[in-house]
C-alpha positions in Angstrom: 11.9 5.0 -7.9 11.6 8.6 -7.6 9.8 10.0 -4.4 10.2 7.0 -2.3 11.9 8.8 0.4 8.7 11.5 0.7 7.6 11.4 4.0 3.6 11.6 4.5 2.0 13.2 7.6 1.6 10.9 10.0 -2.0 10.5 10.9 -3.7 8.4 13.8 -7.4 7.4 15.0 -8.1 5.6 18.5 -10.5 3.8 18.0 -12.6 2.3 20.9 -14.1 -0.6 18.7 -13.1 -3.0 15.9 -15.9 -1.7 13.8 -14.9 2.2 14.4 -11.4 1.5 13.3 -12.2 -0.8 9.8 -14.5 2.4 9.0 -12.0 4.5 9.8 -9.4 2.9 7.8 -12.0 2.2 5.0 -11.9 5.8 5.1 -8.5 6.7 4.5 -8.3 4.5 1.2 -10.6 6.1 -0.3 -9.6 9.3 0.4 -6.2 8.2 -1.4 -5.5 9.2 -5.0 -5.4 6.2 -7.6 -1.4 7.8 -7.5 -1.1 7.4 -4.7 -2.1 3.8 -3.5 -0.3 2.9 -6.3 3.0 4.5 -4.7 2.5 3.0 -1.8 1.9 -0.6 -3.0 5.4 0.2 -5.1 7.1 1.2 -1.8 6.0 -1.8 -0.5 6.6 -4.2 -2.3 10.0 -3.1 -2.8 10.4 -3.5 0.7 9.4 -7.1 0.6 11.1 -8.4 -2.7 13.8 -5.9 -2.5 14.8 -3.7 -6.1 14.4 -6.6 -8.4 10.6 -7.7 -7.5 9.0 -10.5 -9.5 6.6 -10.2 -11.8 3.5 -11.9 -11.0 2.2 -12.1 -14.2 5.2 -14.8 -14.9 4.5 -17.2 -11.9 0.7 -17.2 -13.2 2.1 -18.7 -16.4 4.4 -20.9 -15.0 1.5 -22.6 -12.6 -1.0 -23.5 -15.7 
């Protein structure tokens, strides 16, 4: 996967409630480009399930 080594600019809120910092993070998702949640879901998964992830469309069809 191409870019996966791109470091982002690391941002940070304190927040001084639980409801300032869900708004805040509500926030920062939508500020994100369609491109670039998508990266970051890739990146993460990858982390999880390693370089050969599952395809979840396959254990949906295996459950039925």
């Amino acid at each position: 996967m191409k870019n996966e080594h791109r470091r982002r600019e690391i941002i940070w809120h304190k927040s001084f409630d639980y409801r300032d910092a869900e708004l805040w993070d509500i926030e920062q998702h939508i500020r994100m480009t369609p491109e670039e949640r998508q990266f970051v879901a890739e990146v993460l998964r990858r982390r999880v399930f390693g370089d050969n992830p599952p395809d979840v469309r396959e254990s949906h069809s295996k459950a039925s």
